[in-house]
N, C-alpha and C positions, 0 to 999 in steps of 0.2 A: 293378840295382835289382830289386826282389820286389814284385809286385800295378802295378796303373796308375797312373804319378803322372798327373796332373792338371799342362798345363802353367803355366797362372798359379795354384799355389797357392804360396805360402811355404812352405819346410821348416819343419819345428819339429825341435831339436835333442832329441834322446833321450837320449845318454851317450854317454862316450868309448868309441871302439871298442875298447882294450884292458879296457872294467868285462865283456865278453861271450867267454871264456874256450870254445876249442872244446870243443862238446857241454857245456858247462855252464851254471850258474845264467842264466835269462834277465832282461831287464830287462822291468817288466809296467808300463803305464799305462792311464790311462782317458782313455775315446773316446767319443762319440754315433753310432750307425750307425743311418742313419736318424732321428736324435732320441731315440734311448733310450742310454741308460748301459749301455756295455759295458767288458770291459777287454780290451787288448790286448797281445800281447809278441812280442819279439824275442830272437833267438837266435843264435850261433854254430854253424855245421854246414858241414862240408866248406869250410869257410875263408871263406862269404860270412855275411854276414848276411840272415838271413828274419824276415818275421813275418807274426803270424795276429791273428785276432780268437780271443779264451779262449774258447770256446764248443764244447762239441762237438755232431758232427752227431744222434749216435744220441738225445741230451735237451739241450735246451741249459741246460748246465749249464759252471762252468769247470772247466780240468782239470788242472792243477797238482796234483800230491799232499801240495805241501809250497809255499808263496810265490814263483814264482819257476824250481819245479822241473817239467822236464814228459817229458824224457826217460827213456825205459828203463834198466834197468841195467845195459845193453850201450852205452846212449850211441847206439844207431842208432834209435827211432822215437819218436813224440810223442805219448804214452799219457794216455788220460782214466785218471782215477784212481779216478772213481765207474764204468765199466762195462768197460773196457778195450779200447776202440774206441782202431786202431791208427792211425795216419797216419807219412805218408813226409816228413820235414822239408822235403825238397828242395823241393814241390810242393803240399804238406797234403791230399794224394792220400789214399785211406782205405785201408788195404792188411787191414785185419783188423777182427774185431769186429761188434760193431752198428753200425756205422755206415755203411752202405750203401756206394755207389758213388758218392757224393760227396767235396767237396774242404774241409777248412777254408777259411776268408772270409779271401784274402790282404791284407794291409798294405805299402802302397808305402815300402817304405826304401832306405838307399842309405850308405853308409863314404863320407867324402872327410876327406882332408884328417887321420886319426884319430878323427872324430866320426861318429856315428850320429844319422843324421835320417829323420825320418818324413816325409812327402808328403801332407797330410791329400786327400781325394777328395771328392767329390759326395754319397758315401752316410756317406764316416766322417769324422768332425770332429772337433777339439779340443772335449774337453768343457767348456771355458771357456774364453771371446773371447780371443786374448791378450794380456798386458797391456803397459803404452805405455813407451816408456820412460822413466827417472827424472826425465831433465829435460823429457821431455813437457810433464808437467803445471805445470812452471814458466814452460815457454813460455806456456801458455792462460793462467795467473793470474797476469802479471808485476807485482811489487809495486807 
């Protein structure tokens, strides 16, 4: 697993671990860190899955250069596309760039079972409550 889970939080299911193709397209969702709208993504690299919050350190700004896309085109680091501040997949370590000697904002994830789940934490949240299930609300309003 990548970042802290939190041990009473629910997983929230992201996508099947075969949609995260090594070093390829990642899957991006949104999140509240701290209460503000961010987005966040996941990725296949050296056979684990990792994720960050989209942001990078040198502006926060996100850094996909294309939906989705955030790798070099070597496939080995995790390039803002507006300044080209480098980071290490493994760790979101900052290896080049403007972006100092900090780390991207890690995302607790984890593969079981072929599925990809997030771990929402204390500071990042599902940007909306989630919803109940179907027959939830047949139960509360029984005819």
């Amino acid at each position: 697993m990548t970042g802290k889970a939190e041990h009473d939080t629910v997983p929230v299911l992201l996508c099947a671990g075969s949609a995260l193709e090594e070093g390829g397209h990642a899957h991006v969702w949104d999140v509240l860190e701290y209460g503000r709208p961010q987005r966040a993504f996941v990725l296949r690299f050296d056979g684990v899955v990792r994720a960050y919050i989209n942001r990078c350190l040198h502006v926060p700004v996100e850094m996909d250069w294309q939906p989705g896309e955030f790798l070099d085109s070597d496939k080995r680091f995790i390039v803002c596309s507006i300044h080209g501040a480098t980071y290490e997949p493994e760790d979101g370590r900052c290896v080049g760039g403007p972006c100092g000697r900090g780390r991207l904002t890690a995302v607790a994830v984890q593969e079981r079972q072929g599925q990809v789940h997030w771990y929402p934490s204390r500071d990042i949240r599902p940007s909306a409550p989630p919803k109940p299930p179907a027959n939830a609300a047949a139960e509360e309003n029984p005819p």
